[in-house]
N, C-alpha and C positions, 0 to 999 in steps of 0.2 A: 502370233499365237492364236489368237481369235479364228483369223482363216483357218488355220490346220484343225483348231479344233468344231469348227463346224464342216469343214471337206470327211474329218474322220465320222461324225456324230451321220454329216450326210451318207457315207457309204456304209454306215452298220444298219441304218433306215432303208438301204434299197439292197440289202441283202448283199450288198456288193464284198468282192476281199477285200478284207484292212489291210495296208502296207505292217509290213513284219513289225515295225517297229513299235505302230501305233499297235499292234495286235498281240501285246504281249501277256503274261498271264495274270491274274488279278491283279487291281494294283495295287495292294495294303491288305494287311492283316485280316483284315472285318471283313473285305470283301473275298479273300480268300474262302474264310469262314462261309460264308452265305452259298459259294461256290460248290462248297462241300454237302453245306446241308440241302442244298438244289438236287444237286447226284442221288445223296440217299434216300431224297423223300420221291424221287422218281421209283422209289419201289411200292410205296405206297400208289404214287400218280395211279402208274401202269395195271393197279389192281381195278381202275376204271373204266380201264378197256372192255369194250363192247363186242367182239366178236364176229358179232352176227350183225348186228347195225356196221361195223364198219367206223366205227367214232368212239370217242371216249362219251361216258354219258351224258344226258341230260340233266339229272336227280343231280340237285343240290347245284347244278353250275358245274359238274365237278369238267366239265369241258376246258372250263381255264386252264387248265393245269398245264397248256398251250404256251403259256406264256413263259412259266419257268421253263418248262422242254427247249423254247426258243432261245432263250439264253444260254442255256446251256449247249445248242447245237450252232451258235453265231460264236462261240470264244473260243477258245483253247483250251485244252486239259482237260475234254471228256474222258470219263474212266467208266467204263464197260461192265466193270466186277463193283466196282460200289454204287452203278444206276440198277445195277440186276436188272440190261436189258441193250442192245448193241445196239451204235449210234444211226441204222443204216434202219433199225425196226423204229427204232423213239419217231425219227424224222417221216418215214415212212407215215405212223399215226396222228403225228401233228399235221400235217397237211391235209392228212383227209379230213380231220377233224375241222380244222380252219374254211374248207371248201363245203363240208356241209353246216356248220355252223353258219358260212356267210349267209348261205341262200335259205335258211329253214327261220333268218330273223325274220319276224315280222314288218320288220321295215323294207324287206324285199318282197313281200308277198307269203314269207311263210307265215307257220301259227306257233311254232317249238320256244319263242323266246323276242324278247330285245320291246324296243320301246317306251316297255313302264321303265317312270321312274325308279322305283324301289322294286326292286333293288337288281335291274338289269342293266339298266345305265351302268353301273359300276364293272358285271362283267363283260360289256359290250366295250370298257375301257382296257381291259387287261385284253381282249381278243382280239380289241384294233392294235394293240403295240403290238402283240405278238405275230397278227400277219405283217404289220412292217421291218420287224425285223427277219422275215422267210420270203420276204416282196417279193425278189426275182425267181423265188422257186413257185409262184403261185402262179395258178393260167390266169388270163385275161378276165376271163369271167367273173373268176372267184375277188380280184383285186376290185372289180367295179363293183363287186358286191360289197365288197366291203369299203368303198371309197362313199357307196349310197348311204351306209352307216354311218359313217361321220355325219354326213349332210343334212341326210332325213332326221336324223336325232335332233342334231341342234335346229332347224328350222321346226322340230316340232314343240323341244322344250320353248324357245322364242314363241312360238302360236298361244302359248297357254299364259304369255305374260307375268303376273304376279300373284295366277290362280292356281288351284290344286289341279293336279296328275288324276284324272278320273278313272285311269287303269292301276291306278296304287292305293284304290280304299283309303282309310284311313291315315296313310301318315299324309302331312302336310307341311308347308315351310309357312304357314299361316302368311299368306301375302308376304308383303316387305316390313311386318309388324312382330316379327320373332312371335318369343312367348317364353322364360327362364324360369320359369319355378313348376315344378315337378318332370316337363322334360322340352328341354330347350329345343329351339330348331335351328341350334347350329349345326347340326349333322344334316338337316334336310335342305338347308341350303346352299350345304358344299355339298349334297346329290343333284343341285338345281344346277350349281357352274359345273360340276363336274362332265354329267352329260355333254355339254358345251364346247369343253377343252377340246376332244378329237377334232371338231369340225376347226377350230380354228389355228388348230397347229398342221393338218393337214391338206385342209380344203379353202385356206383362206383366201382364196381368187374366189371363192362362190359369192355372187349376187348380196346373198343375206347374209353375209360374214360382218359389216356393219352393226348390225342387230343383232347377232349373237355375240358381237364384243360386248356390247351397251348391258347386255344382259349380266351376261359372263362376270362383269366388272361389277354391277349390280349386287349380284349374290355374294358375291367373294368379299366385297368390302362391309356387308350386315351380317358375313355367317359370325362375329365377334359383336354386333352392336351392343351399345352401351351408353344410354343418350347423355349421362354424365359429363362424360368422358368426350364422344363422339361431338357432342355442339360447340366444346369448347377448343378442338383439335384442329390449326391452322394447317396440319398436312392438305396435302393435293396429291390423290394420287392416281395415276393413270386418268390424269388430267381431270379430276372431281374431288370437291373438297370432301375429306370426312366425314364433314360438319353436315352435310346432306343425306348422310345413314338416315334411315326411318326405323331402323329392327331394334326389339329391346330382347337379346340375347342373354346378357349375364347380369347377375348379381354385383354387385357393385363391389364385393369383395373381388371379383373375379375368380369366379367359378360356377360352373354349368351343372344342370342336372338330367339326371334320364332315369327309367321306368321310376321315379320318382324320388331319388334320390344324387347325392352325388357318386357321379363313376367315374373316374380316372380317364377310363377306356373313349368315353366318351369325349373328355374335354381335350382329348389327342387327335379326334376327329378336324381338327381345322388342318394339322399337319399330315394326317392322313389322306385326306381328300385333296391336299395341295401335292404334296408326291405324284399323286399319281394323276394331277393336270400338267403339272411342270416336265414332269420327263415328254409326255406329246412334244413337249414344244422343243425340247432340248434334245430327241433324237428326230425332229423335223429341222432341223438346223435353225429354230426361229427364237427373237430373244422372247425371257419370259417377261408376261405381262409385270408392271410393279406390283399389283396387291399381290405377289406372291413371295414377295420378294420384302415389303413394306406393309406389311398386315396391321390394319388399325388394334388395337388392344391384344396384339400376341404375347407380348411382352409381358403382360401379368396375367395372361393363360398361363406362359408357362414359369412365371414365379410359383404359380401354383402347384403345377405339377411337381417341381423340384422340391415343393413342401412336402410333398408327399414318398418323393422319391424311396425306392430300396435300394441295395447295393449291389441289387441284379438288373437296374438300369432299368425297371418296369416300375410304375406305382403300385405302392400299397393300396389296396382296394379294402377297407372297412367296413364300407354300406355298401354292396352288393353283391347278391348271389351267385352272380357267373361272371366271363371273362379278367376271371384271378387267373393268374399264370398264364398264359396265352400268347406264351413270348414269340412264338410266329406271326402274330398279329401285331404287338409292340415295337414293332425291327422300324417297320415306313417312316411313323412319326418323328422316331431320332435320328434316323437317316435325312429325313428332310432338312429338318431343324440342323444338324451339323454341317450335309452335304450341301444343302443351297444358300442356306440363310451363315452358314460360318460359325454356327455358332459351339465355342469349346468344350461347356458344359454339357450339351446336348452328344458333342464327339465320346465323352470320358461317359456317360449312358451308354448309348453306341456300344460301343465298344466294352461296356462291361455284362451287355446282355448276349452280345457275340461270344464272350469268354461261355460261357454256360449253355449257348444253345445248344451245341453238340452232343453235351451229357444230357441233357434235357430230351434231346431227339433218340437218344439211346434207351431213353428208358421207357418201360411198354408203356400202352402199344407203343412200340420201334418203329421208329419210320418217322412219325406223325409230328407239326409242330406246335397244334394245338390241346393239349389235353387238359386233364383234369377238369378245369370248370368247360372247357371246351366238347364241341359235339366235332363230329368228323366230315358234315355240312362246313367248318369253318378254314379244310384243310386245304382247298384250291384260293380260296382267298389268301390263306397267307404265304400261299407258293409263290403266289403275285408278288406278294408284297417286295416278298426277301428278293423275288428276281429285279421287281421294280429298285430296290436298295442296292442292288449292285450297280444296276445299271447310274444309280447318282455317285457312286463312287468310281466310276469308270468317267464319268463327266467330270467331275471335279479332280482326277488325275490330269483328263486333258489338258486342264486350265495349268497344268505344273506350280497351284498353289493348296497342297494339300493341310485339310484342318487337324492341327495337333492337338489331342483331348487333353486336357488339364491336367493334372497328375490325381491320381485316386484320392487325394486328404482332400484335396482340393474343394473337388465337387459338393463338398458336404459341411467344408468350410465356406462357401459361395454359396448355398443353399439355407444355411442357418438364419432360423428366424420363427417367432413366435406369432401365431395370426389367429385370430377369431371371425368367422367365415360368419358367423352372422346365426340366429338363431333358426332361420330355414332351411339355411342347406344344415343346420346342425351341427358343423363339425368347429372343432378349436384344436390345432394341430401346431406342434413343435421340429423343427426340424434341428436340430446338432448336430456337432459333430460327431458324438459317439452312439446316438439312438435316435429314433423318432417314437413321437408319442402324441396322443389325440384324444379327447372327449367328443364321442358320438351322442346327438341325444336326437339324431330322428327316428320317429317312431318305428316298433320293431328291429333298429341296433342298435343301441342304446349299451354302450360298453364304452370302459376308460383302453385304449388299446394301446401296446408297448413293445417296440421291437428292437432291443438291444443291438448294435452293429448294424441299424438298418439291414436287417439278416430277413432276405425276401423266407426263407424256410423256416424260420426260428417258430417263431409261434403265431398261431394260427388266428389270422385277425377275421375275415371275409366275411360278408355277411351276417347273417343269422348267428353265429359262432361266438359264445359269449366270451368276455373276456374282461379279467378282475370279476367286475357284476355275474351275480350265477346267473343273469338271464338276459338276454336280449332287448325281452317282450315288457319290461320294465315301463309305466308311465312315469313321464316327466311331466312335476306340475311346477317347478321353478328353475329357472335355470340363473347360476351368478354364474360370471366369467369374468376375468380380468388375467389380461395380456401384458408383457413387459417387454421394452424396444430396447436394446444397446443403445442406439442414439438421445431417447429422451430418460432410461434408467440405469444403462447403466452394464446393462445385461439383460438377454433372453428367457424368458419364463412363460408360464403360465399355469392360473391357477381356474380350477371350475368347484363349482359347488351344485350338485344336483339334488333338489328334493323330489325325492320318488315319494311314492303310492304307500308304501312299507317304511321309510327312514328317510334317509339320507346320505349321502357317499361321494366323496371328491378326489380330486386326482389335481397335484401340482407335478409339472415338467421343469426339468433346471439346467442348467447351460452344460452341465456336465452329461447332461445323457442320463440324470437317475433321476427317478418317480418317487411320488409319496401319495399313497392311497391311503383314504383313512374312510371310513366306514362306522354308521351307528348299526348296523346290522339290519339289513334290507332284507334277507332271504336264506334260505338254507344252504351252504356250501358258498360264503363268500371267497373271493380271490381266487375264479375260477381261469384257466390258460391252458389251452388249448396247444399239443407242441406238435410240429411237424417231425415225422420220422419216417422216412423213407430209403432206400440204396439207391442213388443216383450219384454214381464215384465220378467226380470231376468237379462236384458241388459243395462247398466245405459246408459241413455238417453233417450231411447225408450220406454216411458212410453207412445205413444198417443198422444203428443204436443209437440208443438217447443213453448218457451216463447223467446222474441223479446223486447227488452227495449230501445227507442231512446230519444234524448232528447223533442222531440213531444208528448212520451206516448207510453203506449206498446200495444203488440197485443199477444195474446194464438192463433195458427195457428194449428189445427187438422193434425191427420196424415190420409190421404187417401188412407188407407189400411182397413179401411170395406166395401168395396165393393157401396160405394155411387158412384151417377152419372148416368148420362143417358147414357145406353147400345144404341154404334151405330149402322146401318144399316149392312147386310152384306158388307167384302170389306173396312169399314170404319176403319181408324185409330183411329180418333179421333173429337168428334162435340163439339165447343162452341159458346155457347149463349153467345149475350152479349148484354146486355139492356143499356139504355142511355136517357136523356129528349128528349122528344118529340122535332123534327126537321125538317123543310122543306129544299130536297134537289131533283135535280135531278141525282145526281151521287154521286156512292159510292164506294169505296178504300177499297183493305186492302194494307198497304205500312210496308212491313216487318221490324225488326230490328235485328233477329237474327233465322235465319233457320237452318234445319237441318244439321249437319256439313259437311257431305257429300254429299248429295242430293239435296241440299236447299228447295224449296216448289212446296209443288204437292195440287191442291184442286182439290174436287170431285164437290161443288156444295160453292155456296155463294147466301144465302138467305135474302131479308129486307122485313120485314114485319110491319106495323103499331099496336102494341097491337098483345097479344099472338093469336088471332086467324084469325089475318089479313090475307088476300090475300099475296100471295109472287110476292112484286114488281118487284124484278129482272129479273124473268122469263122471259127468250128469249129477251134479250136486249140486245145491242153491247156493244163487250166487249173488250180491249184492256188492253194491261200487256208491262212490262217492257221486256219482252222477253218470247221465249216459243221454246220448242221441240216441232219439227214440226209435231208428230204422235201424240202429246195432245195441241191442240191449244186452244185459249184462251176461245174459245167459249162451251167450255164444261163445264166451270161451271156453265152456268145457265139454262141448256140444260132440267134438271128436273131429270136427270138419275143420278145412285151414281154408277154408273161402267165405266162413262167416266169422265176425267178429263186432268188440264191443269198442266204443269209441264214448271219451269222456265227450259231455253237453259242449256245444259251441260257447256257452255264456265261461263255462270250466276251462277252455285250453290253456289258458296264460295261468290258471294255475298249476304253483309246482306239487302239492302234494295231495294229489286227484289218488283213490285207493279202489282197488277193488279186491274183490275177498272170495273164497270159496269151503263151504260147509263138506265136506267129507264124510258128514254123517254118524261116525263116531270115532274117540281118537284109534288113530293110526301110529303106527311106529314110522318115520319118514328121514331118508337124508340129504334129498335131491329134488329139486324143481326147474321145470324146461318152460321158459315164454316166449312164446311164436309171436313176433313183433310184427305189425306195419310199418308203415314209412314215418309213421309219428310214435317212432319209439323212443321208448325213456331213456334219456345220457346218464340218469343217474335215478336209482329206487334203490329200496330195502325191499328184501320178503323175509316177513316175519310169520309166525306161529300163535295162537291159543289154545287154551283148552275152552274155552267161553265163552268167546269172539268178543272180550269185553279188555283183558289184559294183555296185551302183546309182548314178545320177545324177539328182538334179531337173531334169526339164524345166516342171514347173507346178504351180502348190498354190490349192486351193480354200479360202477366198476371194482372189481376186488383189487384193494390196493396193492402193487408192487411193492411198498413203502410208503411207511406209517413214521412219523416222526411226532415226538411231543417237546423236541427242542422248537429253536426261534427261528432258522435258516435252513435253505434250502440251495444247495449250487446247482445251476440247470447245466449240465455239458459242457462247462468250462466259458460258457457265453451269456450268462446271467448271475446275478446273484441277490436272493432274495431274502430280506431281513421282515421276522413278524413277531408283530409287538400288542400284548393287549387282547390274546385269541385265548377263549378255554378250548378252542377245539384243537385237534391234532392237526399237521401239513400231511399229506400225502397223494400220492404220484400213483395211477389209475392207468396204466396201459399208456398213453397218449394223454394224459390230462391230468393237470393240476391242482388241488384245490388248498388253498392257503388255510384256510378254516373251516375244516370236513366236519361239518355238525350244525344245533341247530344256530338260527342265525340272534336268538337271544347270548349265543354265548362268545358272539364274534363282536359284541356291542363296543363301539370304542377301540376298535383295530384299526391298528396303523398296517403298511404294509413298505420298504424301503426298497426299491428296485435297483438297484447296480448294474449297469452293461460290462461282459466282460470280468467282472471277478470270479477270481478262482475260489476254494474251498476256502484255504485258508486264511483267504483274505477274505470272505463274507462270515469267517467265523468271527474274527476281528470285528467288523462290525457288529455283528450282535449279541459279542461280549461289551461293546459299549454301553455305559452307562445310557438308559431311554430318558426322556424329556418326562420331568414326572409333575403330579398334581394338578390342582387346579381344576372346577367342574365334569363333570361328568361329559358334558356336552362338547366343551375343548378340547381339541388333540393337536398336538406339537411336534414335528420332530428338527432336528439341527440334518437331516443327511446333505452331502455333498455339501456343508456349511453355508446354508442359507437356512429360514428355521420357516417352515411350511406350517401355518396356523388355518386351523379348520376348528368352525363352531357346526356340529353337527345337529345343530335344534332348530327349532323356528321364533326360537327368541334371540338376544343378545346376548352375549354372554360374554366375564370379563374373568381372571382370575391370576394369580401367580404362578408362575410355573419355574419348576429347577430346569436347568439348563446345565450340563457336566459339562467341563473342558478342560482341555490338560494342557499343561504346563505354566509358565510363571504371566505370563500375559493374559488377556481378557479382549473377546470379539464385545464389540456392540452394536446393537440391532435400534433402528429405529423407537422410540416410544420410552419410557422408563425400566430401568433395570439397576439391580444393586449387586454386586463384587462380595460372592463366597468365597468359603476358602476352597470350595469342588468345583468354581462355574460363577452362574451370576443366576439372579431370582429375577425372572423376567414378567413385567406387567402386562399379561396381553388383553385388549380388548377386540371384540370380532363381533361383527353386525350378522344378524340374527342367516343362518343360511348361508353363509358366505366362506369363502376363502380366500387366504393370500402368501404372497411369497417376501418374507423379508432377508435380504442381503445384509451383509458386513457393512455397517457405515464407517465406524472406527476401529481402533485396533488402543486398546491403552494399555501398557509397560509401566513398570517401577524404573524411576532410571538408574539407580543403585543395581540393579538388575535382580532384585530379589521378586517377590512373588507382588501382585499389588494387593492392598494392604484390604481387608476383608469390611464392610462396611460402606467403600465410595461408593456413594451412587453416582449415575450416569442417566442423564433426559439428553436424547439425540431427537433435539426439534425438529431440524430438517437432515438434506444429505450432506449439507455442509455449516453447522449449527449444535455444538454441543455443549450440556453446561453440567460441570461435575460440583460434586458436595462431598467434601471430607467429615470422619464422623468426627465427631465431640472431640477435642483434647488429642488428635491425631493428624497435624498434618501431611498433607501427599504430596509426593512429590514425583513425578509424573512424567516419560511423553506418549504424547497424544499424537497418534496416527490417521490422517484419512487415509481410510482404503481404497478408496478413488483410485486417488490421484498419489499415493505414496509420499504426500508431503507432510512431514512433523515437527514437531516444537515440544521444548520441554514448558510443563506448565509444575507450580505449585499453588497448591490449594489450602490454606488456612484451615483449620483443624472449626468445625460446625459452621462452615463461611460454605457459600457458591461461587462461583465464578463461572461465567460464556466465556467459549471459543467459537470463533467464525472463522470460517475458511472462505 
């Protein structure tokens, strides 16, 4: 088997025919998929055709795009009507493209390209596979041309040692010494071996092939260092101990960061850059080195990643602003991880981000496999990639031991677990099986974030994008955290407690998938969620609507993705209208509530007009603002021009309710106002009215609600269900955005918030027909959801109090610490250290054994998880079993009428 499948791997590498057999059409599902989406991104390819040069272009690399062409012209099952472009023209412009690409690299003497590290190494990687899989259609020349690339590269990344690329400015692999906190050099030192790979999967008879293994093995075994870990690691691999790493790459939690943060995108970089060394080697017919195969600290890279996982087989990305969605770029990493390393969980990803590329490739721009946070610079990189992904699925058929992905529950059952990343990278993240869920506190995303069904669409985590928290831009001045393990508790949790700048606000995760926000009232508009709504049919949820059910009534919310709306001016971000009843005022307001995260508010122009074709009363009127940068002063909004504008002070951006005003002169009759927005326009303001510029009134607020509720519940689309306890302000649903407690944020003081994945209406009405967890300081907030009872002291003292606790039926749950048996529930004693939060579970479960109700008055002290000692009142004894919840082991006890008794388990 070994021979055939290196005779076949050798003759796809010299372009030569496959025998029928080996040649047959994709070999599995995914790879079929890839096959498909290679065809129709050849219509985007081919729009980079050059004409007049004769070559696909330069700009952006997009010359790669060589490599998927190749693949697609080496296999079976070219299709003419879905590449929109016939097999005899593609081949035609791959070749030439391949022939002047060889000789314009600079490592043959031209100046067009090749050499730097960064980031040409990487396309001089997909250019070299793609002329060896077209070998025998290339002349002589062009092949030594390209045979000089292999060569000249790795003899030259070897000349530079363990020093920096002095043709790549700035980035660095910092020697052999990493560097993990703000942005690691595990991506720069899979571009150091990367470079390397060609030369020694194709050239390894050359002289200096020696020294580019020594190197190659170098980089590859520190792009994970971890001196923890690494000193204490008896591996050998590729004949050097681990234990000899020098690079300090990761966090000891195991995880990486980049442009200053943690990015997903990033920490998938080891199996990225291994992809696409390993296939050299595997369509050169050579074995792959071990660190490809035996990667020091992969293994809790990618515990990581699976922490983070969505159910579209890409990570959720919370702390950064781009490469969310980028599922053409996502494909290599679980290709690698499944196809070469074997591993299942990585297949059942795989394979669930293949289900969705198609629809994802469909939707505009069409073609493309990078959008959204993606630029179109990144769409020959991941033509690569996916062609590189097939081609590991067409090697790992040859072997005839194909990887079967885990069944969907699976992955997510194998992925659960609760982890606290440490307070630099910031993040504390929950993986279950019914949702994932995480407390961000580095600076600028600073959100408790919650994705019910691990639903990559559901709601909008990324970046800057606030979520729960109405703001981002939020400072963290304490942070508590405490995590809970199955192994040492019992079960998966986790609880955070964050004191911000304004209050304080916390977030516990429960094994079931539901949340508990509770909140002293941080800011205007708490329990803010951001929803994703787009038409992308093949994608559940994204059918074109978001459906909304409150206890007021529901609302069908369109997705605003056909191109509706009024096209602004040049310059212009963004203009909304906003009508209102007829009103006499002489001054008009917009007074923010949540701006830009970064830049808070910038306006071009602020217009009041009486009826759509009134005069613009504004026009040239005094204007005064909460503050303003002194090179955009206040008076440029009404100036008539859409190239000048006012911009609150730098010291103002992070605040939300920055205001600016305009005098009119005397009152006017008014029923409409247009603000011509910059790119730091406001997600959420009022524009009000005076007669005096002293008393204000709302006439309008951006977003205008779809739906206003002043019940307790909210069902999002049949895939959330959200219960809210303790808010004077109303819920309501704003286009695309949620806000739990729409008002100010003194009236959300003491909001809980209960998140459910997955309930329907009726079933979250249910919920918040349940009796709430009542009493006890002000500071305290409790709830029982998903029957654990999530305690949050919202102050910066300690605070201890009683609290009711309702539970139905004839039995009674108990919770760690003291509590006494109502006739509704049990009155629970909680004490909570000052800022903190915590998660308490079921320890016992205590029954009347006569089977009646238990008798109103026992108290219960549950010392430890297996230690409890009950107290019958006066003149009444109990008679009793006593349950651990554990472990389901019980015994009837009776308890003497004002006696105690322990039980031990």
């Amino acid at each position: 088997m070994q021979r055939l499948v290196a005779t076949v791997l050798a003759l796809c590498a010299l372009g030569a025919a496959v025998p029928a057999a080996a040649a047959a059409a994709a070999p599995d599902p995914v790879a079929a998929t890839y096959q498909r989406v290679l065809l129709r991104h050849t219509r985007w390819a081919e729009q980079q055709w050059d004409a007049a040069a004769g070559h696909y272009k330069a700009q952006d690399f997009d010359f790669a795009v060589v490599l998927g062409n190749a693949v697609l012209l080496t296999h079976p099952g070219y299709d003419a009507a879905a590449a929109g472009v016939d097999e005899a023209t593609l081949r035609e412009h791959t070749l030439a493209t391949i022939r002047h690409f060889a000789a314009s690299n600079r490592l043959n003497g031209g100046t067009e390209w090749g050499k730097t590290l960064f980031f040409d190494t990487t396309f001089q990687s997909y250019f070299v596979l793609a002329a060896h899989l077209l070998w025998n259609e290339l002349d002589p020349s062009t092949q030594a041309n390209v045979d000089h690339i292999v060569r000249a590269q790795a003899d030259y990344t070897t000349s530079l040692g363990a020093g920096n690329d002095p043709l790549s400015g700035g980035w660095t692999p910092n020697g052999l010494l990493g560097g993990y906190q703000g942005d690691t050099k595990l991506e720069e030192m899979g571009v150091y071996a990367q470079s390397l790979a060609p030369g020694l999967a194709w050239a390894s008879d050359d002289p200096g092939a020696g020294g580019w293994r020594d190197w190659f093995g170098r980089w590859s075994r520190n792009e994970t260092g971890l001196p923890s870990a690494d000193a204490d690691n008896p591996d050998v691999v590729d004949g050097v101990p681990v234990s000899e790493n020098t690079a300090h790459n990761l966090y000891d939690t195991y995880i990486v960061e980049n442009h200053g943060s943690f990015g997903p995108h990033y920490q998938e970089e080891l199996w990225r850059t291994s992809a696409r060394n390993a296939i050299h080697f595997l369509l050169a017919g050579r074995p792959l080195p071990e660190v490809l195969t035996h990667q020091p600290n992969a293994a809790g890279l990618w515990k990581t990643i699976l922490a983070v996982m969505s159910d579209a087989g890409e990570p959720l990305m919370p702390m950064v602003d781009d490469r969310e969605h980028l599922y053409g770029r996502d494909v290599i990493p679980l290709a690698f991880l499944a196809q070469v390393q074997g591993d299942r969980d990585a297949a059942r990803a795989e394979a669930d981000l293949a289900d969705r590329l198609e629809a994802y490739q469909a939707y505009p721009p069409t073609d493309r496999i990078t959008k959204f946070s993606g630029e179109p610079k990144y769409e020959p990189e991941a033509r690569a990639e996916v062609a590189i992904s097939y081609l590991l699925h067409e090697w790992r058929d040859a072997q005839g031991a194909p990887v079967k992905p885990v069944p969907e529950r699976r992955l997510f059952a194998d992925a659960q677990a609760a982890k606290d990343f440490g307070a630099g990278p910031g993040l504390v993240a929950q993986q279950s099986r019914r949702a994932w869920a995480a407390t961000v506190t580095k600076p600028g995303f600073v959100k408790f974030a919650w994705q019910p069904g691990h639903d990559d669409w559901l709601f909008d985590l990324g970046g800057t994008s606030p979520s729960l928290l109405p703001s981002t831009a939020q400072t963290v001045t304490g942070r508590a955290v405490r995590t809970y393990d199955r192994a040492r508790d019992g079960f998966d949790a986790a609880a955070s407690l964050l004191s911000l700048g304004s209050g304080y606000a916390g977030l516990t995760t429960l094994p079931s998938g539901a949340i508990v926000y509770a909140t002293s009232g941080t800011a205007a508009g708490e329990g803010v969620l951001g929803v994703d709504n787009l038409t992308m049919p093949g994608v559940a949820g994204l059918d074109g609507t978001r459906r909304y059910r409150s206890a007021d009534g529901a609302v069908t919310v369109p997705a605003q993705d056909a191109g509706q709306g009024e096209a602004p001016p040049a310059g212009v971000a963004r203009v909304d209208r906003l009508t209102f009843a007829p009103t006499t005022a002489r001054y008009v307001r917009m007074l923010g509530v949540t701006g830009h995260p970064t830049y808070g508010y910038s306006l071009f122009e602020l217009e009041a007009r009486d009826g759509a074709d009134g005069a613009n009363l504004a026009r040239g009127g005094a204007v005064t603002a909460s503050s303003f940068d002194p090179t955009k002063p206040p008076a440029n909004v009404d100036d008539g021009s859409y190239s000048t504008r006012w911009a609150v002070s730098v010291a103002d951006r992070k605040r939300g309710d920055s205001s600016i005003a305009v005098d009119l002169g005397t009152p006017h009759e008014l029923d409409r106002v247009a603000l011509f927005w910059e790119t730091a326009a406001g997600s959420a303001y009022r524009v009000q009215t005076s007669l005096d510029g002293t008393t204000w009134t709302d006439v309008a607020r951006y977003p205008h609600p779809d739906l206003s509720s002043t019940g307790n519940w909210l069902e999002v689309d049949g895939r959330a269900g959200l219960v809210v306890r303790g808010s004077g302000n109303p819920i309501t649903v704003s286009g695309d955005r949620i806000t739990l407690s729409d008002g100010p944020a003194s009236d959300a003081r003491g909001m809980l918030v209960e998140g459910y994945p997955g309930l329907k209406a009726n079933a979250t009405r249910r919920r918040a027909g349940r009796a709430p967890v009542t009493g006890g300081p002000e500071a305290l907030r409790v709830s029982d959801a998903g029957g654990y009872l999530s305690v949050f002291d919202l102050s910066g003292a300690d605070v201890s109090g009683t609290v009711s606790v309702a539970q139905r039926g004839k039995g009674r749950r108990l919770y760690a610490g003291r509590q006494a048996v109502t006739a509704s529930g049990i009155d629970y004693d909680a004490q909570v250290a000052a800022a903190t939060s915590r998660v308490e579970p079921v320890r016992f479960r205590l029954a009347d054994r006569h089977g009646d109700a238990v008798p109103a008055g026992v108290v219960a002290e549950v010392i430890d998880p297996g230690t409890v000692r009950l107290t019958a009142p006066a003149g009444h004894p109990a008679q009793l079993v006593l349950t651990r919840a554990r472990t389901g082991e019980a015994r009837q006890v009776t308890v003497p009428g004002g006696q105690s008794r322990q039980y031990a388990f």
